[in-house]
C-alpha positions as CSV (number, residue, x, y, z in Angstrom):
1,X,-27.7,-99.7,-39.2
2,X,-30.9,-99.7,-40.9
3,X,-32.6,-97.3,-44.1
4,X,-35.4,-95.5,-43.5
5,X,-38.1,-96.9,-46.0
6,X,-36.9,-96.5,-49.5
7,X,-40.4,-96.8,-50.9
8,X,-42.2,-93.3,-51.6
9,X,-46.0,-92.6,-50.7
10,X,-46.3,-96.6,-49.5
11,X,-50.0,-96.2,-48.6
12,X,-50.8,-93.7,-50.9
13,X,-51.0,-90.7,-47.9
14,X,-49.0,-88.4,-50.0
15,X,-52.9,-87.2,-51.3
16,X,-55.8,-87.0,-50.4
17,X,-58.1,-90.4,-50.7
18,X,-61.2,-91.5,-52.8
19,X,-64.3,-93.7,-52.8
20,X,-62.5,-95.9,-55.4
21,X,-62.6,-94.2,-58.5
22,X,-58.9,-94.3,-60.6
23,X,-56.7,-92.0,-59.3
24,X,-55.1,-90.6,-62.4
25,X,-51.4,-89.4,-60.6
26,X,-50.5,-90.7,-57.4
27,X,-47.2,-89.1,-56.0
28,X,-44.1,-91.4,-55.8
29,X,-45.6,-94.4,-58.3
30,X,-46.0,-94.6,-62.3
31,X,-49.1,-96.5,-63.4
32,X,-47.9,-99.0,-65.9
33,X,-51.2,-100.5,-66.8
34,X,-54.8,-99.5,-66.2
35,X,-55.7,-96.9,-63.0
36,X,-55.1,-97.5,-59.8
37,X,-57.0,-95.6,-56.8
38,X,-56.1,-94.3,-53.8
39,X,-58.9,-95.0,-51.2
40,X,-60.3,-93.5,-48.3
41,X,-60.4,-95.7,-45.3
42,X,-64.1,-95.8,-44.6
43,X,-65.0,-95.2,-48.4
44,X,-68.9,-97.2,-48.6
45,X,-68.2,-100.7,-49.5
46,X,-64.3,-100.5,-49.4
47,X,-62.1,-101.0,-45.4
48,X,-63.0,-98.6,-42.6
49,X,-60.7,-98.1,-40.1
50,X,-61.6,-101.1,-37.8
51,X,-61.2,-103.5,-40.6
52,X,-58.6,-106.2,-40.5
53,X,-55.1,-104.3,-41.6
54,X,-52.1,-102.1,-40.3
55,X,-52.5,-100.9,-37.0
56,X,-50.3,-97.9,-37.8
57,X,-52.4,-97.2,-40.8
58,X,-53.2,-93.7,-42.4
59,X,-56.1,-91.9,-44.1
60,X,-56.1,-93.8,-47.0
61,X,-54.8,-97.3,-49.0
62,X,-54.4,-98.1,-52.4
63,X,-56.5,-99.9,-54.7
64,X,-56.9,-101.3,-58.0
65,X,-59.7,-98.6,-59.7
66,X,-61.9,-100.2,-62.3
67,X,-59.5,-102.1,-64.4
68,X,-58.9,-105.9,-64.9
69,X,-55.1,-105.8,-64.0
70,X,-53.7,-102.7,-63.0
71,X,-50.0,-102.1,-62.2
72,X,-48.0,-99.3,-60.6
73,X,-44.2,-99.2,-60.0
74,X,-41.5,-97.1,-58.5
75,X,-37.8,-97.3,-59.5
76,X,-35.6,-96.8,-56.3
77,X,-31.8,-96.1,-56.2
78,X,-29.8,-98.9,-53.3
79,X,-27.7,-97.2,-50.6
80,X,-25.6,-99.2,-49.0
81,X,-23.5,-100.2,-52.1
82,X,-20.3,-101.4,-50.3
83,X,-22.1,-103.5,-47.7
84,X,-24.1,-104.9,-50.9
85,X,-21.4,-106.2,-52.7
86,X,-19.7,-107.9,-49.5
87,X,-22.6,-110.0,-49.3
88,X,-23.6,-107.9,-46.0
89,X,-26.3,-106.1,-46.8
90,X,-30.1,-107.7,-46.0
91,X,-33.3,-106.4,-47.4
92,X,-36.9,-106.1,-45.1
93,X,-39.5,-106.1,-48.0
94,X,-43.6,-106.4,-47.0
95,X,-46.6,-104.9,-46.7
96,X,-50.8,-105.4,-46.2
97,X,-53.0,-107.0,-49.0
98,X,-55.9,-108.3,-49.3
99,X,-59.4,-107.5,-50.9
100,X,-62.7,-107.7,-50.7
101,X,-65.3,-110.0,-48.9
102,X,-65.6,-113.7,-50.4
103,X,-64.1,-112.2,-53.9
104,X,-60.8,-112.8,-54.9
105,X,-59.5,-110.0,-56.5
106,X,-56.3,-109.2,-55.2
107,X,-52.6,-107.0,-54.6
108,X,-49.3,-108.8,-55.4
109,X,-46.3,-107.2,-54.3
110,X,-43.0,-107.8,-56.3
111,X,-39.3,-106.0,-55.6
112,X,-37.0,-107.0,-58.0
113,X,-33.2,-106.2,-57.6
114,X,-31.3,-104.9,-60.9
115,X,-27.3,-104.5,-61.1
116,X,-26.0,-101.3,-63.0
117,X,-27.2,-102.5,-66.4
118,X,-30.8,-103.3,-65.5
119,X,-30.1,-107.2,-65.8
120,X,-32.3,-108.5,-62.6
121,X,-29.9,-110.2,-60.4
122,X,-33.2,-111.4,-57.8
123,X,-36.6,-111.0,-56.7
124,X,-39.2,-111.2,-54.2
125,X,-42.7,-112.0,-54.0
126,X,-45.4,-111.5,-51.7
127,X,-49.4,-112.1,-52.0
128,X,-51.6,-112.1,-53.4
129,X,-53.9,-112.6,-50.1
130,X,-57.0,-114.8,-51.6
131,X,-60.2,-114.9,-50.0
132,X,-59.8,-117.8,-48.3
133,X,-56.5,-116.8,-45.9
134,X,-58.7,-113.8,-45.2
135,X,-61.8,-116.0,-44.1
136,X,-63.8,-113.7,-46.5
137,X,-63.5,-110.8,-45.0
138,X,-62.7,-107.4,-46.2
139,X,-59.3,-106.3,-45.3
140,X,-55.4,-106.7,-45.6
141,X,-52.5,-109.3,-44.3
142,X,-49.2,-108.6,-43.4
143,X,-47.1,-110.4,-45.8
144,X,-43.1,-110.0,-45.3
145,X,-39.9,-111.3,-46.6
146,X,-36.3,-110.7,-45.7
147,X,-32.9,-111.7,-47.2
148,X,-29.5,-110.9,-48.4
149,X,-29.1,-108.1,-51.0
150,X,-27.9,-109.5,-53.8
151,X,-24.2,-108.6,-54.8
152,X,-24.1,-106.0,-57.4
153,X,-27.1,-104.9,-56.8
154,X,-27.8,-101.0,-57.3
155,X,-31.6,-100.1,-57.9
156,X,-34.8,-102.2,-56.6
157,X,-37.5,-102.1,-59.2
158,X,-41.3,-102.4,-56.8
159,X,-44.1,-103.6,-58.6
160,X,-47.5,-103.5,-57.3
161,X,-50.3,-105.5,-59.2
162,X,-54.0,-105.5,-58.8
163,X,-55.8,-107.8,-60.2
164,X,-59.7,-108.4,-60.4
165,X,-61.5,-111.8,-60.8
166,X,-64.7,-110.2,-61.8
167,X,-67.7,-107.4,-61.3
168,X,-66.9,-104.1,-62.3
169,X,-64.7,-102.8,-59.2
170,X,-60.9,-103.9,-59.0
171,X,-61.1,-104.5,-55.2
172,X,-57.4,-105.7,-54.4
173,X,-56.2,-103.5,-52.4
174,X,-52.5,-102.4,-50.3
175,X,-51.2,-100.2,-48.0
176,X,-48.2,-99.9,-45.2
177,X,-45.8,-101.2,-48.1
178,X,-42.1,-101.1,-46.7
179,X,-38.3,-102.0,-48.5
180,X,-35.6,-101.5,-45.9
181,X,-31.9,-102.5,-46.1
182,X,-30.0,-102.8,-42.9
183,X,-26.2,-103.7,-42.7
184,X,-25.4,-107.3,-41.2
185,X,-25.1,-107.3,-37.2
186,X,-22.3,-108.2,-35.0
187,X,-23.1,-112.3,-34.0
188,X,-23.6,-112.2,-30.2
189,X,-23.0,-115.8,-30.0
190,X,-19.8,-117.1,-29.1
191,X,-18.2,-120.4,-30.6
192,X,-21.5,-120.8,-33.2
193,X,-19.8,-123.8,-34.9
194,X,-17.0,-125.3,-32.6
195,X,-14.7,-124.1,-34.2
196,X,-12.9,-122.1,-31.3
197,X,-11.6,-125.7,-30.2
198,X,-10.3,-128.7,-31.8
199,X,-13.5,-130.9,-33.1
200,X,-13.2,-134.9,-32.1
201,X,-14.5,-137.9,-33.6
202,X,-18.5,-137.6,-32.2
203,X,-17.6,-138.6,-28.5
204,X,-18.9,-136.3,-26.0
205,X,-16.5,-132.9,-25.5
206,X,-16.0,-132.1,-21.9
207,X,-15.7,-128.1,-22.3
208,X,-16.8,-126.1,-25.2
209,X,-15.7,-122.5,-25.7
210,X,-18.2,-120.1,-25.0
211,X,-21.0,-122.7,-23.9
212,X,-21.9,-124.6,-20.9
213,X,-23.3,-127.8,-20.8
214,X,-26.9,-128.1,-19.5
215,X,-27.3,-131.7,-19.4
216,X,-26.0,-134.6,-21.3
217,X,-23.1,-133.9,-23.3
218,X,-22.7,-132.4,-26.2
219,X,-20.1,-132.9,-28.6
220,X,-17.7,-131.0,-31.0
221,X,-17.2,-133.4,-34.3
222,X,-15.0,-132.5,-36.8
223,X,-15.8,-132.4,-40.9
224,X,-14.7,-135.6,-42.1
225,X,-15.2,-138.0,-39.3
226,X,-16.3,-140.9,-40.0
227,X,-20.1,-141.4,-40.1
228,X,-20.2,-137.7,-39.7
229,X,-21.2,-135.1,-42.3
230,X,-18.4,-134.0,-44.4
231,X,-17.3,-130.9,-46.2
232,X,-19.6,-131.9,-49.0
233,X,-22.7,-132.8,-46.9
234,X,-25.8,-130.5,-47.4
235,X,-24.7,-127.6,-44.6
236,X,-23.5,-123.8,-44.7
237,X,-21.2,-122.8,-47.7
238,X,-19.0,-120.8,-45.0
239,X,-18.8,-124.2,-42.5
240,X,-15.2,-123.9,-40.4
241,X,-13.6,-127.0,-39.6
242,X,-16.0,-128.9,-37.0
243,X,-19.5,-128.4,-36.4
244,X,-21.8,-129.4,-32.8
245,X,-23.5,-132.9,-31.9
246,X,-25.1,-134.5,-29.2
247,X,-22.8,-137.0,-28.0
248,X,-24.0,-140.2,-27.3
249,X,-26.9,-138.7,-24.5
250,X,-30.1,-139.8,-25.2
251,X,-30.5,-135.7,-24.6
252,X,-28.1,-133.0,-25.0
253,X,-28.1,-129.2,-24.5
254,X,-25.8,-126.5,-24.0
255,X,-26.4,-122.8,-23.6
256,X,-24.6,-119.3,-23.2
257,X,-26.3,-116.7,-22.2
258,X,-25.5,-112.8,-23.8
259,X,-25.7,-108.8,-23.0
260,X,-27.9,-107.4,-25.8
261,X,-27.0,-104.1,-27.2
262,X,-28.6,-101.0,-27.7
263,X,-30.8,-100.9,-24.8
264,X,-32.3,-97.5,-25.6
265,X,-33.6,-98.9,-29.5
266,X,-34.6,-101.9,-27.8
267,X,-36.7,-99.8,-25.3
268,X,-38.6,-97.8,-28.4
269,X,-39.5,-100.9,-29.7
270,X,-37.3,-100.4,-33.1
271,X,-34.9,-103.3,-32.3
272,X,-34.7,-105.9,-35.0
273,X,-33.5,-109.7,-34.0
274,X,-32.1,-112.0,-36.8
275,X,-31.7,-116.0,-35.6
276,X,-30.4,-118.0,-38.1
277,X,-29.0,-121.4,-37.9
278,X,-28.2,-124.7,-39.4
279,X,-29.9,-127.5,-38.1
280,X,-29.6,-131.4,-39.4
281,X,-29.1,-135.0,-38.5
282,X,-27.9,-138.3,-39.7
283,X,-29.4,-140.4,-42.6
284,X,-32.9,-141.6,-41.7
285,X,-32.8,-141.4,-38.5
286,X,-34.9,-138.6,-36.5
287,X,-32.4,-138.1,-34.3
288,X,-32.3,-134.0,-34.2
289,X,-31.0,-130.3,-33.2
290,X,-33.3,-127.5,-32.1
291,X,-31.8,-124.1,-31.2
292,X,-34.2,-121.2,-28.9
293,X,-33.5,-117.8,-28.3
294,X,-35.1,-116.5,-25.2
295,X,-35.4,-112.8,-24.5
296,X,-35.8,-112.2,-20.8
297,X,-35.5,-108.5,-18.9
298,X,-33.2,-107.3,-16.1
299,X,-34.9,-109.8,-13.6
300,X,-34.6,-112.3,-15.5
301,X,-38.2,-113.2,-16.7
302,X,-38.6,-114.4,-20.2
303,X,-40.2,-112.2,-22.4
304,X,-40.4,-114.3,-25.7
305,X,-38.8,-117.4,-27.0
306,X,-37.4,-117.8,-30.5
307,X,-37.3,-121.2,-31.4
308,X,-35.3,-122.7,-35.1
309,X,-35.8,-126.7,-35.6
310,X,-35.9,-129.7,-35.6
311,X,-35.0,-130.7,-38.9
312,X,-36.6,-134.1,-39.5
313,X,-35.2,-136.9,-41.7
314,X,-38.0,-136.3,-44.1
315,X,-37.0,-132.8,-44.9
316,X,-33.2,-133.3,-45.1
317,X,-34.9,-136.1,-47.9
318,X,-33.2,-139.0,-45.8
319,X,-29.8,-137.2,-46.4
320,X,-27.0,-136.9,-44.0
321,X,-26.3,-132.9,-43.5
322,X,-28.0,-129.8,-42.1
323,X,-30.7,-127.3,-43.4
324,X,-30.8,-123.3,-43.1
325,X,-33.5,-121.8,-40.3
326,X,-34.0,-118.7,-39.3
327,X,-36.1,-115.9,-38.0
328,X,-36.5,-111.9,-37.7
329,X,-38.5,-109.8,-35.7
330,X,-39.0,-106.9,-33.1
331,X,-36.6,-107.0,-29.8
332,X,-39.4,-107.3,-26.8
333,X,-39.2,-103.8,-25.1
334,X,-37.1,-104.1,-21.9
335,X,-35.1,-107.1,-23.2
336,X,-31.5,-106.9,-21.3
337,X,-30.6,-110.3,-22.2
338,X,-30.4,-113.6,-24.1
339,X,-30.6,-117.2,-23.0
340,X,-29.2,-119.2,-26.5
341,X,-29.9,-123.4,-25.6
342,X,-29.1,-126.1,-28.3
343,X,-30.9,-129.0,-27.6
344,X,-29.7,-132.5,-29.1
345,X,-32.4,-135.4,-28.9
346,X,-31.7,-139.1,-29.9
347,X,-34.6,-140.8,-31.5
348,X,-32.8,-144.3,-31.4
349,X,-29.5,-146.6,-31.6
350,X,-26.4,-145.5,-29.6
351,X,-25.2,-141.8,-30.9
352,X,-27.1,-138.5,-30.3
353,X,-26.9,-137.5,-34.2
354,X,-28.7,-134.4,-33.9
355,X,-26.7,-131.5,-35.7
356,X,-26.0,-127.6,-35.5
357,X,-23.6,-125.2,-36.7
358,X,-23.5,-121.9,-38.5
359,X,-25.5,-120.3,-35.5
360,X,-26.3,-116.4,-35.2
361,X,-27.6,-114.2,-33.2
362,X,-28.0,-110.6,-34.3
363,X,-29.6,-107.3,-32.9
364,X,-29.9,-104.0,-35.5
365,X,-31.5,-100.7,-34.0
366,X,-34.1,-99.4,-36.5
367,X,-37.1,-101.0,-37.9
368,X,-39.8,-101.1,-40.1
């Protein structure tokens, strides 16, 4: 399941909107430090309508009035509270910033999650948007993060800061502000580690539970083998007992292929996707693991491609073990299906040491 969005008045649509000037109350925030406005899209000199920004936007956005630094903040109370401190609750925090023309004043989003004494357990961050990643343009970019709620966790403090590099006019502005949490989804993938079989010593593995092989031949290799990663090699903290290689082919892969849920949500377009994996190698070498998610429809046409990897040598710092990928977003409309392919490449020598284990495939109805 997913929350509806727990922040109030996120684009400040509760009221009606300005030309710019402070905004002494605006419903659902309390201004912290200086006087934040709530805008009028279309207000002279400030976004219009067609300006770069939400397309699901309202009337109005919020902006930072006339002072140098100006901060508003809303104090919100977590549901969820059993999920949260099983480590299965995930947070969905964004929204639009940006600012004004070649000027750099700008909105930073932060939410910051307290336990029951206040003490901050985590936080995120987003913007602010500068000039330059807007091209100098006057409007806002999506920024977005998502996570796991921290355990213990029971309010989220939001803190919206404007901030003005000079003239008169505090022109960072924000709007379509969301902080969702959802409760972990059932892994579609079957076998996402190897561990559904016994894991051998790096040699290819003629069946794999739950996978077929594509080409090549992948391997199941357990913890511990020589040459191998072990249980104390960079990888996932929740690793089972073997993890997946790519044999000794100069190119492996493997795929399943799985019903998605929900067919209704995913037809409304409110369908979230989470693909997560870990991904690695061996050493220096390049040899590596790269894991895509296809969505394709009832005939079978692909209607997007997620795709996680490769780790390269240089990111795992020349170490042997595997790094955490992921990525979240909407469920194509008319997606029926899932193609999940793990592709081993060898970059050299004798052994196909690319790496993967830990892999996930999730689908929540609701979104934000």
């Amino acid at each position: 399941m997913q929350t509806a969005n727990l922040i109030v008045n996120p684009g400040g649509d509760a009221t009606g909107g300005g030309t710019g000037q402070p905004t002494p109350v605006i419903p659902g925030w309390t201004a912290i430090e200086g006087t934040a406005a709530v805008v009028a899209y279309g207000a002279s000199g400030y976004p219009t309508s067609a300006s770069p920004g939400p397309a699901d936007r309202g009337a109005n956005f919020l902006g930072g009035g006339e002072s140098p630094r100006t901060r508003l903040t809303q104090q919100i109370t977590l549901p969820l509270t059993a999920q949260i401190d099983a480590g299965t609750a995930r947070f969905d925090v964004g929204g639009w910033l940006g600012g004004y023309a070649g000027q750099d004043d700008g909105a930073r989003l932060s939410v910051e999650f307290l336990d029951a004494a206040a003490r901050p357990l985590g936080v995120v961050v987003l913007g602010p948007v500068t000039a330059t990643e807007r091209g100098s343009t006057t409007g806002l970019l999506r920024r977005a993060q998502t996570g796991t709620v921290p355990p213990g966790s029971r309010t989220a403090r939001v803190l919206l800061l404007f901030t003005r590099d000079g003239g008169t006019s505090n022109d960072g502005y924000a709007d379509s502000l969301w902080l969702t949490l959802s409760t972990a989804g059932v892994n579609l993938l079957a076998n996402p580690g190897g561990d559904a079989g016994p894991g051998g010593t790096g040699g290819p593995t003629a069946s794999i539970p739950g996978w077929t092989q594509l080409e090549g031949g992948a391997a199941v290799i357990a913890y511990g083998t020589s040459g191998y990663p072990n249980s104390a090699s960079p990888g996932p903290a929740d690793r089972g007992a073997n993890l997946l290689g790519g044999g000794t082919a100069a190119r492996s892969r493997i795929g399943q292929s799985v019903t998605l849920p929900d067919p209704a949500a995913i037809d409304t377009g409110t369908a979230r996707y989470d693909v997560a994996a870990w991904l690695g190698g061996y050493a220096d070498q390049n040899d590596t693991a790269q894991l895509s998610v296809a969505f394709r429809n009832a005939a079978g046409q692909t209607l997007a491609t997620v795709v996680l990897g490769p780790v390269t040598a240089a990111q795992r710092g020349n170490t042997t073990g595997l790094l955490s990928r992921s990525a979240s977003g909407t469920v194509p409309v008319g997606s029926r299906t899932a193609q999940a392919e793990l592709l081993f490449t060898r970059s050299g020598g004798t052994s196909n040491d690319g790496y993967a284990d830990s892999l996930s495939l999730t689908v929540t109805p609701g979104g934000a």
